[in-house]
N, CA, C and O atoms as CSV, one atom per row, in Angstrom:
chain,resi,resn,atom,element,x,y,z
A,1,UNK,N,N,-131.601,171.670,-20.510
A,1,UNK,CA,C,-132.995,171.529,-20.156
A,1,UNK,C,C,-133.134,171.211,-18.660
A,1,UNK,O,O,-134.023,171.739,-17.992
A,2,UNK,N,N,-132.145,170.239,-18.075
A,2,UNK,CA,C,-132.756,170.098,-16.534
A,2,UNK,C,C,-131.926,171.064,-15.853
A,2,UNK,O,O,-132.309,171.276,-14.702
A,3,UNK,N,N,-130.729,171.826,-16.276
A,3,UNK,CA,C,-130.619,172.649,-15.338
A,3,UNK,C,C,-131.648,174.378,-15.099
A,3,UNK,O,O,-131.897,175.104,-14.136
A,4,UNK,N,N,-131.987,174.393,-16.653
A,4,UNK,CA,C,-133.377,175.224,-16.461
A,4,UNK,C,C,-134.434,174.721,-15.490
A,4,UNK,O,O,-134.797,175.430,-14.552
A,5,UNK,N,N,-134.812,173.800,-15.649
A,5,UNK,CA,C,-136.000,172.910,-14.763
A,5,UNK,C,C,-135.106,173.395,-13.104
A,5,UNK,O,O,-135.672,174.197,-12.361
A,6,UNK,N,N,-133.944,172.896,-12.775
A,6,UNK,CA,C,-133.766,173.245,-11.234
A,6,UNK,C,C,-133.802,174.436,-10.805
A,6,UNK,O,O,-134.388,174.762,-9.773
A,7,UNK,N,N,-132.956,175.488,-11.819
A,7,UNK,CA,C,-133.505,177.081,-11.826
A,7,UNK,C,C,-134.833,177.703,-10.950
A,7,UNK,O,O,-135.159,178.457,-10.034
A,8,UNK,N,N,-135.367,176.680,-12.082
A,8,UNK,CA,C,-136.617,177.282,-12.025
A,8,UNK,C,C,-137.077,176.856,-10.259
A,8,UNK,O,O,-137.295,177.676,-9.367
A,9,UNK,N,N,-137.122,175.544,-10.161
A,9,UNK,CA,C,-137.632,175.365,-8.964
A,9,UNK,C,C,-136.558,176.361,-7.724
A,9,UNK,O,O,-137.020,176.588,-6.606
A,10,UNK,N,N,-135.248,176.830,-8.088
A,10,UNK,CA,C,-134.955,177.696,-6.716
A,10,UNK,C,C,-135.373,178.966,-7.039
A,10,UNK,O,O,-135.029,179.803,-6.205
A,11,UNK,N,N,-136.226,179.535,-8.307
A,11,UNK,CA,C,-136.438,180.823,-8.332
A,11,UNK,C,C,-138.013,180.848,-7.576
A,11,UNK,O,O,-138.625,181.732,-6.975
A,12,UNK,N,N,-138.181,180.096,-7.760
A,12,UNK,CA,C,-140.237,179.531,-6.684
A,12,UNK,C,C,-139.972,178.517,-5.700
A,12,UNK,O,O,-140.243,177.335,-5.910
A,13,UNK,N,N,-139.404,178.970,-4.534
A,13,UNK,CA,C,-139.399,177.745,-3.731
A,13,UNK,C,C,-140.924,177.572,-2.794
A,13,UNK,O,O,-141.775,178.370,-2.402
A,14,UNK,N,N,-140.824,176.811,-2.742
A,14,UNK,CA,C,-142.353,176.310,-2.041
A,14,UNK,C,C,-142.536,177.168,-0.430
A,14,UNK,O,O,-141.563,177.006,0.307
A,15,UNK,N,N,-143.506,177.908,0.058
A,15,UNK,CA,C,-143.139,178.401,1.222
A,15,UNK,C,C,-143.045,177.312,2.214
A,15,UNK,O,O,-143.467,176.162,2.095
A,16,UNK,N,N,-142.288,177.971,3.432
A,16,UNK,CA,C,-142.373,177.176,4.611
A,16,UNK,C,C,-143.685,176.982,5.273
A,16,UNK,O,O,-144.421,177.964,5.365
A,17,UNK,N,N,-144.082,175.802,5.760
A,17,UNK,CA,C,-144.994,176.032,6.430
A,17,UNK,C,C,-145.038,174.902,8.280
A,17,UNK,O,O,-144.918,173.763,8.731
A,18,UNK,N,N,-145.337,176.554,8.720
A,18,UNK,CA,C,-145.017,175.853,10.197
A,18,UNK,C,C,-146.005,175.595,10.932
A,18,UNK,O,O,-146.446,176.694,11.267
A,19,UNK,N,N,-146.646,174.759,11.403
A,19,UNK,CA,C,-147.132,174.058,11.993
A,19,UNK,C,C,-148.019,174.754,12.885
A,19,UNK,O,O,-149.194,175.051,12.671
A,20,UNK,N,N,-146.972,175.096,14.436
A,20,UNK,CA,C,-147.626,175.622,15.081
A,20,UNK,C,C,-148.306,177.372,14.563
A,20,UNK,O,O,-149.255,177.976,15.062
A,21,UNK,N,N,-147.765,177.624,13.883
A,21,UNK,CA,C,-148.166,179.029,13.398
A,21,UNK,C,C,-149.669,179.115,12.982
A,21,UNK,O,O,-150.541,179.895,13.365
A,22,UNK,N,N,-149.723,177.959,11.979
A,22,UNK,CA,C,-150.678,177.525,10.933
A,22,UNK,C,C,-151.878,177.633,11.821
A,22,UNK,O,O,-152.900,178.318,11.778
A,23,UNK,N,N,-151.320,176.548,12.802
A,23,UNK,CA,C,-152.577,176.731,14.328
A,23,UNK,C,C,-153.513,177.498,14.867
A,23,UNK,O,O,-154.738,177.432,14.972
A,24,UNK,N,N,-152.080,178.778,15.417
A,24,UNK,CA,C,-152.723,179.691,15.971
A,24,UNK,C,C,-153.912,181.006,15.066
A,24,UNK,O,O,-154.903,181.702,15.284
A,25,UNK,N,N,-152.573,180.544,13.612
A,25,UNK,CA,C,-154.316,181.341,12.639
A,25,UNK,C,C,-155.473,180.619,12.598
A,25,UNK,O,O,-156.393,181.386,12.882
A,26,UNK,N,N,-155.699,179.997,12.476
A,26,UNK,CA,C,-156.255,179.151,12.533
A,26,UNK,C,C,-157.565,179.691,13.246
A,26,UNK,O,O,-158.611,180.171,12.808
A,27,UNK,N,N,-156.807,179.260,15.277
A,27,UNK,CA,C,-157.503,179.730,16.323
A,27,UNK,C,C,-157.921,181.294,15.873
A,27,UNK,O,O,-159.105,181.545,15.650
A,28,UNK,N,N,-156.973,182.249,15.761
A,28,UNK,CA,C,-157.384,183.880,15.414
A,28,UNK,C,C,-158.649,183.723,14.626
A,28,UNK,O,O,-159.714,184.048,15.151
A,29,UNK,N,N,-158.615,183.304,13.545
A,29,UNK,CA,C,-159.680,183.224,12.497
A,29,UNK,C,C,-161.004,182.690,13.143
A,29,UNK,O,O,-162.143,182.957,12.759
A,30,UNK,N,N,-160.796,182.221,13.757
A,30,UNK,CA,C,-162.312,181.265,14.498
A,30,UNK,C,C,-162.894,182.662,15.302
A,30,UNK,O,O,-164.020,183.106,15.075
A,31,UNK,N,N,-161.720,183.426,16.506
A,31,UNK,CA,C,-162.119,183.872,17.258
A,31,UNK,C,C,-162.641,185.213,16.788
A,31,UNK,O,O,-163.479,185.858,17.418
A,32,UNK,N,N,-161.901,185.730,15.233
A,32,UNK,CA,C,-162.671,186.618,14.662
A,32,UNK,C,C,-163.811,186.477,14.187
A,32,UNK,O,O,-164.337,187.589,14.163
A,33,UNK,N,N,-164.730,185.430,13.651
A,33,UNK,CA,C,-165.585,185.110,13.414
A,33,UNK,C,C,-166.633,184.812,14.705
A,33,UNK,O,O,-167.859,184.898,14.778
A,34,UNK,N,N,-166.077,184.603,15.237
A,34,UNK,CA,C,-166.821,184.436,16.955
A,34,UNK,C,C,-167.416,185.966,17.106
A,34,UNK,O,O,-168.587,186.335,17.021
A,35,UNK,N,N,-166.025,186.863,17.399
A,35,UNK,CA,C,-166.531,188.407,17.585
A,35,UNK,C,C,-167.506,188.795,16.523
A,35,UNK,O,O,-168.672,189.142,16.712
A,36,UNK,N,N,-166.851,188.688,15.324
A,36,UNK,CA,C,-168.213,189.344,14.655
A,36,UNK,C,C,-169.511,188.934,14.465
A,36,UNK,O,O,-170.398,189.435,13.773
A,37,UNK,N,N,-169.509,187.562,15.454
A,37,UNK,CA,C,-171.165,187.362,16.028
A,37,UNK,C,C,-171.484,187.434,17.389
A,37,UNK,O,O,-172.155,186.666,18.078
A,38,UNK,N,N,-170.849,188.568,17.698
A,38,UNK,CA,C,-171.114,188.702,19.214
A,38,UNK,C,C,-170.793,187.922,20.045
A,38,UNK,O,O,-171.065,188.277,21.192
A,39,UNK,N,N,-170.183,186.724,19.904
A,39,UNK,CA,C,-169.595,185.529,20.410
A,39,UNK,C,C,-168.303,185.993,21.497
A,39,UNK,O,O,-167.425,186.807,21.212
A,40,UNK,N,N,-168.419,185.334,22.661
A,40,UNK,CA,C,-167.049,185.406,23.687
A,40,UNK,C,C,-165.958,184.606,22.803
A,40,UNK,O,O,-166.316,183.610,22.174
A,41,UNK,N,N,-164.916,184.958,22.773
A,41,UNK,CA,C,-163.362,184.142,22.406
A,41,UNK,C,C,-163.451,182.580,22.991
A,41,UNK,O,O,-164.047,182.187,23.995
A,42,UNK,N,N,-162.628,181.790,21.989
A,42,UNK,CA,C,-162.230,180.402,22.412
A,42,UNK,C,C,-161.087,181.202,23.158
A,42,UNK,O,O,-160.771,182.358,22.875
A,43,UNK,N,N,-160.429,180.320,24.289
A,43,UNK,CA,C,-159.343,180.527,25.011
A,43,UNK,C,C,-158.621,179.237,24.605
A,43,UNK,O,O,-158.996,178.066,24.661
A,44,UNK,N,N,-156.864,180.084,23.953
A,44,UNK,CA,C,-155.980,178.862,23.683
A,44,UNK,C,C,-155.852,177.681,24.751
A,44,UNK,O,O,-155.597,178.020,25.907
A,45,UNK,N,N,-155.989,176.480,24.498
A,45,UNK,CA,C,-155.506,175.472,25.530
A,45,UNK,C,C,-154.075,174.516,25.311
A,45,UNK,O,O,-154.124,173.999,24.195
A,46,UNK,N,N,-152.921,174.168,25.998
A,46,UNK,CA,C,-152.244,173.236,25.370
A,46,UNK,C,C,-152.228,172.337,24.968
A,46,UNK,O,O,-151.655,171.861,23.987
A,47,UNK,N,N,-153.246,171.749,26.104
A,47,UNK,CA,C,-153.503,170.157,25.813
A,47,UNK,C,C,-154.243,170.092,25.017
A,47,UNK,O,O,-154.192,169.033,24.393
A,48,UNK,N,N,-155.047,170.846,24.680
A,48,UNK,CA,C,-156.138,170.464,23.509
A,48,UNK,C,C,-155.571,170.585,21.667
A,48,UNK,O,O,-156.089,170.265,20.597
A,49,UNK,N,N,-154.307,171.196,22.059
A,49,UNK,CA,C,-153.342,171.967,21.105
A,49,UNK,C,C,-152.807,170.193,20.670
A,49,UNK,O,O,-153.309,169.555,19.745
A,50,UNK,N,N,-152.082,169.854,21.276
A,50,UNK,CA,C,-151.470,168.680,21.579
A,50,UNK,C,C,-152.193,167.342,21.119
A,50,UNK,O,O,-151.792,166.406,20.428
A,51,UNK,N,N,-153.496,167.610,21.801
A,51,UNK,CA,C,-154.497,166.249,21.147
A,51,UNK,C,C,-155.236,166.411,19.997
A,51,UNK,O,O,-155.828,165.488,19.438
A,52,UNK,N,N,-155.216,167.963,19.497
A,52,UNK,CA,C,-155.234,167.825,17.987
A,52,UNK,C,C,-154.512,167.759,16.862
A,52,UNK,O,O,-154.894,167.589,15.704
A,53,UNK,N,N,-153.454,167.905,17.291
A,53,UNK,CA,C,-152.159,167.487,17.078
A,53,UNK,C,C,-152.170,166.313,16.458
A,53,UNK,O,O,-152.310,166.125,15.249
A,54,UNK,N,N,-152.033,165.593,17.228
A,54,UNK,CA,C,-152.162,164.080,17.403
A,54,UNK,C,C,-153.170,163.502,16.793
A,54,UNK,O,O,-153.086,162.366,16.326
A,55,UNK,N,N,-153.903,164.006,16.754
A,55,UNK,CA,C,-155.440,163.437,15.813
A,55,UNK,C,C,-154.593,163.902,14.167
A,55,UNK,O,O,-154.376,163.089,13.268
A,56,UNK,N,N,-154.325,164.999,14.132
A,56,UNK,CA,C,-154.053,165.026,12.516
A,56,UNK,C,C,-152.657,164.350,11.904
A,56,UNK,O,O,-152.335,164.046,10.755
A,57,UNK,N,N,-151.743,164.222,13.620
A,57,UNK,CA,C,-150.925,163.090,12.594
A,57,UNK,C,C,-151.202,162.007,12.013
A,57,UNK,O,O,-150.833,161.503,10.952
A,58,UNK,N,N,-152.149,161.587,13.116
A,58,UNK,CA,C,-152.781,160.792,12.979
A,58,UNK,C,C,-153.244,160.099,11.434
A,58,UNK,O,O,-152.660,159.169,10.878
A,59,UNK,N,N,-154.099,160.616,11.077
A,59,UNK,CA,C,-155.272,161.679,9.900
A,59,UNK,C,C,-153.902,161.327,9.095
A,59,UNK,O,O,-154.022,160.183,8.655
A,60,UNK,N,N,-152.574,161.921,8.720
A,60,UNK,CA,C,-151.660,162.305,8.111
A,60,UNK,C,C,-151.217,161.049,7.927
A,60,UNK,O,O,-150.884,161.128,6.745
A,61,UNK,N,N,-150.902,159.609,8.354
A,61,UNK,CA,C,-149.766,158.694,8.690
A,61,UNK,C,C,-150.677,157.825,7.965
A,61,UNK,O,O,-150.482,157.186,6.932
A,62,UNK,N,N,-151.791,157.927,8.757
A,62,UNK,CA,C,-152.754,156.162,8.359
A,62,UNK,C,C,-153.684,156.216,7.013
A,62,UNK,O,O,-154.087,155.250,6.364
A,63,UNK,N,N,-153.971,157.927,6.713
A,63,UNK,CA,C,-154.357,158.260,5.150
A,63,UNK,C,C,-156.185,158.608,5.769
A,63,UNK,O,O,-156.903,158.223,4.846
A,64,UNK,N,N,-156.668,158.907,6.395
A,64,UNK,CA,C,-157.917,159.329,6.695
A,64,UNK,C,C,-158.093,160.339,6.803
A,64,UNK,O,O,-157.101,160.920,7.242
A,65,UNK,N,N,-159.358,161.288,6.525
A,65,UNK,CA,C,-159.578,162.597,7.095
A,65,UNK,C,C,-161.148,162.662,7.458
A,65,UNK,O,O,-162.080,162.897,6.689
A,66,UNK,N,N,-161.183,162.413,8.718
A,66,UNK,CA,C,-162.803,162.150,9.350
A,66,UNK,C,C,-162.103,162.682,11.137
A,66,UNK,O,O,-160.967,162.809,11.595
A,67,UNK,N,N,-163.452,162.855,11.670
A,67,UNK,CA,C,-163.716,163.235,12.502
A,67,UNK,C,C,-163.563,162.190,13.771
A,67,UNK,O,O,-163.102,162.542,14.857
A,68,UNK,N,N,-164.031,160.817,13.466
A,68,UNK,CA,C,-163.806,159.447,13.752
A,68,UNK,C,C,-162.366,158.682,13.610
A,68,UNK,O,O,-162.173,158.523,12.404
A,69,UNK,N,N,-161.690,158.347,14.085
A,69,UNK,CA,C,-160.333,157.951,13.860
A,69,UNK,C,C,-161.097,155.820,13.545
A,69,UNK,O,O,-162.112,155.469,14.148
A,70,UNK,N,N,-160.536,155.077,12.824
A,70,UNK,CA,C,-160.064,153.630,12.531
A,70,UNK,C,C,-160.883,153.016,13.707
A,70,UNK,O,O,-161.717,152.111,13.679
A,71,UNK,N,N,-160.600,153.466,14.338
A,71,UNK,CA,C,-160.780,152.700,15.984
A,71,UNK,C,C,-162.189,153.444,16.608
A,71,UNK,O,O,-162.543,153.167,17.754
A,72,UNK,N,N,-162.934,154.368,15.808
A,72,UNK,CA,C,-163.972,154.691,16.147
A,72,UNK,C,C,-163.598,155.685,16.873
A,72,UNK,O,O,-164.656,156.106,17.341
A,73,UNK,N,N,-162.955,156.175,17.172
A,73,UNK,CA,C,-163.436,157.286,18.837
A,73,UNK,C,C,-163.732,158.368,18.231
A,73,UNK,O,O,-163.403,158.338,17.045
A,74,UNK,N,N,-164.253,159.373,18.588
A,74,UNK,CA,C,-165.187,160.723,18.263
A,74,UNK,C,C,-163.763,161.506,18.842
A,74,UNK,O,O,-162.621,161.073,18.997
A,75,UNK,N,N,-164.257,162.613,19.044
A,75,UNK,CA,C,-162.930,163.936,19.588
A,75,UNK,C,C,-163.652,163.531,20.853
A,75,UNK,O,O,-162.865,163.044,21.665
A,76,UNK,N,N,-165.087,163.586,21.339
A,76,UNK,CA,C,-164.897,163.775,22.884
A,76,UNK,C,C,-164.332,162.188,23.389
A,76,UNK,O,O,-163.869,162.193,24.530
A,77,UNK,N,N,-164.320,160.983,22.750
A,77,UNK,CA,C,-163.766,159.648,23.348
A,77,UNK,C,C,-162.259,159.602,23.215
A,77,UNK,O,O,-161.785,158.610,23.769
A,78,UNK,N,N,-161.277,160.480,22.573
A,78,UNK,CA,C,-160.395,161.130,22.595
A,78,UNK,C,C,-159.987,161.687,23.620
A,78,UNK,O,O,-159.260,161.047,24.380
A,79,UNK,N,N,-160.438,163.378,23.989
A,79,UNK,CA,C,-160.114,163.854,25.400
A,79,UNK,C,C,-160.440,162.883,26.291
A,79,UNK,O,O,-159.674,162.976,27.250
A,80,UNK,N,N,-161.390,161.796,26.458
A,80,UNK,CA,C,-161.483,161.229,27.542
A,80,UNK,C,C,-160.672,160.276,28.010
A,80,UNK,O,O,-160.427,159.961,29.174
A,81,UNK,N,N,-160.242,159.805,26.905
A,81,UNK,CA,C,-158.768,158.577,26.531
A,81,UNK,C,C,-157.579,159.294,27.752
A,81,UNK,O,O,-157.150,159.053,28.881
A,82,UNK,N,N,-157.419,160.336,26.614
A,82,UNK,CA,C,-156.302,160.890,27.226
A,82,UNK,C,C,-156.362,161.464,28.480
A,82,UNK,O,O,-155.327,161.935,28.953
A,83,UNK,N,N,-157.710,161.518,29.288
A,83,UNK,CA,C,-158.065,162.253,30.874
A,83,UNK,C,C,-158.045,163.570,30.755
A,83,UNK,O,O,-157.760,164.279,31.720
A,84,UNK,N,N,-158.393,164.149,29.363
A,84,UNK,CA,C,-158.909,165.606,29.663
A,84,UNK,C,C,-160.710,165.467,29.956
A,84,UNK,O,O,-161.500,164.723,29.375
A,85,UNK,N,N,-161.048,166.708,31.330
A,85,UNK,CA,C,-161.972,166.321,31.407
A,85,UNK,C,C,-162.653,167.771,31.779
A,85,UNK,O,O,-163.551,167.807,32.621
A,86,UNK,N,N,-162.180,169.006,31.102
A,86,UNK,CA,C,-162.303,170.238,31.402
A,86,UNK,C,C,-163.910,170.370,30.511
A,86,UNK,O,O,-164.826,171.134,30.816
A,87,UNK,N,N,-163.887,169.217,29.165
A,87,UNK,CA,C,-165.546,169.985,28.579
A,87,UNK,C,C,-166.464,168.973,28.720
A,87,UNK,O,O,-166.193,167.785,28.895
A,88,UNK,N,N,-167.613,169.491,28.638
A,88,UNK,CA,C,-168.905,168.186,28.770
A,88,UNK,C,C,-169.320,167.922,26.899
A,88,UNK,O,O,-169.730,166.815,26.549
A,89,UNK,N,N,-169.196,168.728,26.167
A,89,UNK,CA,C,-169.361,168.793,25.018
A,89,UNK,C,C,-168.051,169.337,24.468
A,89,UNK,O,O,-167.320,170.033,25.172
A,90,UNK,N,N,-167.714,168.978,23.041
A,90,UNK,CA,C,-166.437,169.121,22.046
A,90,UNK,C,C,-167.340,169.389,21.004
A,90,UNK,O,O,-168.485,169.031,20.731
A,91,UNK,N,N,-166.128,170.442,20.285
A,91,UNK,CA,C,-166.689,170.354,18.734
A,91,UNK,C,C,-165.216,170.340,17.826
A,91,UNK,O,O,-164.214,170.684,18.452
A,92,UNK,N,N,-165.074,170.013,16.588
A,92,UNK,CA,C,-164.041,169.848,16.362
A,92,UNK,C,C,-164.020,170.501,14.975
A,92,UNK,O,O,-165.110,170.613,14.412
A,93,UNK,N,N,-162.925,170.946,14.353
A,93,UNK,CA,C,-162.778,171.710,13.120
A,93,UNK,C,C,-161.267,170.905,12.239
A,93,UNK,O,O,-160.088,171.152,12.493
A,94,UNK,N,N,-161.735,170.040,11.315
A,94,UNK,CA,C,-160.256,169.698,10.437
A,94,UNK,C,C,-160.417,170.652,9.195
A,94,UNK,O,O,-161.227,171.430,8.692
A,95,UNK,N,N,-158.959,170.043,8.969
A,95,UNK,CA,C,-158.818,171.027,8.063
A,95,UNK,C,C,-157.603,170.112,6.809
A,95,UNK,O,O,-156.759,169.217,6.853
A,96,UNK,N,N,-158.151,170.945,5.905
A,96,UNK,CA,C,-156.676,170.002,4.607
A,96,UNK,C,C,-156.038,171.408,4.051
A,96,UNK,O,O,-156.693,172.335,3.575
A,97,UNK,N,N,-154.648,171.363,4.212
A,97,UNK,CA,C,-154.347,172.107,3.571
A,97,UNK,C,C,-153.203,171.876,2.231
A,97,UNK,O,O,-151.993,171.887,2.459
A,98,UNK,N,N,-153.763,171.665,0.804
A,98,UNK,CA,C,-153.324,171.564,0.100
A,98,UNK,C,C,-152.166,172.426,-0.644
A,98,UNK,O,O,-152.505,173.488,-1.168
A,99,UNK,N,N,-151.038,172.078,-0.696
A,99,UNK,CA,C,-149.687,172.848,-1.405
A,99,UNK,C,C,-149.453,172.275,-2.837
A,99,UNK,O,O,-148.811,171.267,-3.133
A,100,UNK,N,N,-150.062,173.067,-3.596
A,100,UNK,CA,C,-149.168,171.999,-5.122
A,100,UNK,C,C,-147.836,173.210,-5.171
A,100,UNK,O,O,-146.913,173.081,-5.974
């Protein structure tokens, strides 16, 4: 019986899932939805790559999923933390992605 049970789990292994990949669909998907409203493209950024990053380990470690981190800060008191100072306005998109 449990060596059926391990079988089984190497005949369905769970896919990989990578991170930065996950991302950039992510970004694609936005920017297709952008085009098909006539919308100009988001342009990839690193740092912004990086500080959302960081927000969802965030999100991931301490058990929250809000827009607001524990400590209150919004996404734009965030970039400002960290001295990004490229937008006057932020908008932010989380996301959960569930694997059973």
């Amino acid at each position: 019986m449990v060596l059926t049970f391990f079988l089984l789990l190497l005949q369905n292994p769970q896919p990989e899932i990578r991170i930065p990949d996950l991302e950039r669909q992510i970004h694609e998907s936005v920017n297709a939805q952008r085009k098909a409203n006539e919308r100009e493209p988001f342009e990839w950024d690193d740092t912004l790559e990086n500080l959302a990053r960081a927000h969802s380990e965030d999100m991931a470690t301490r058990g929250y999923f809000k827009h607001v981190n524990p400590e209150g800060l919004t996404p734009m008191k965030r970039l400002q933390q960290a001295g990004y100072n490229k937008c006057r306005l932020v908008g932010e998109n989380i996301y959960a992605l569930c694997v059973s």
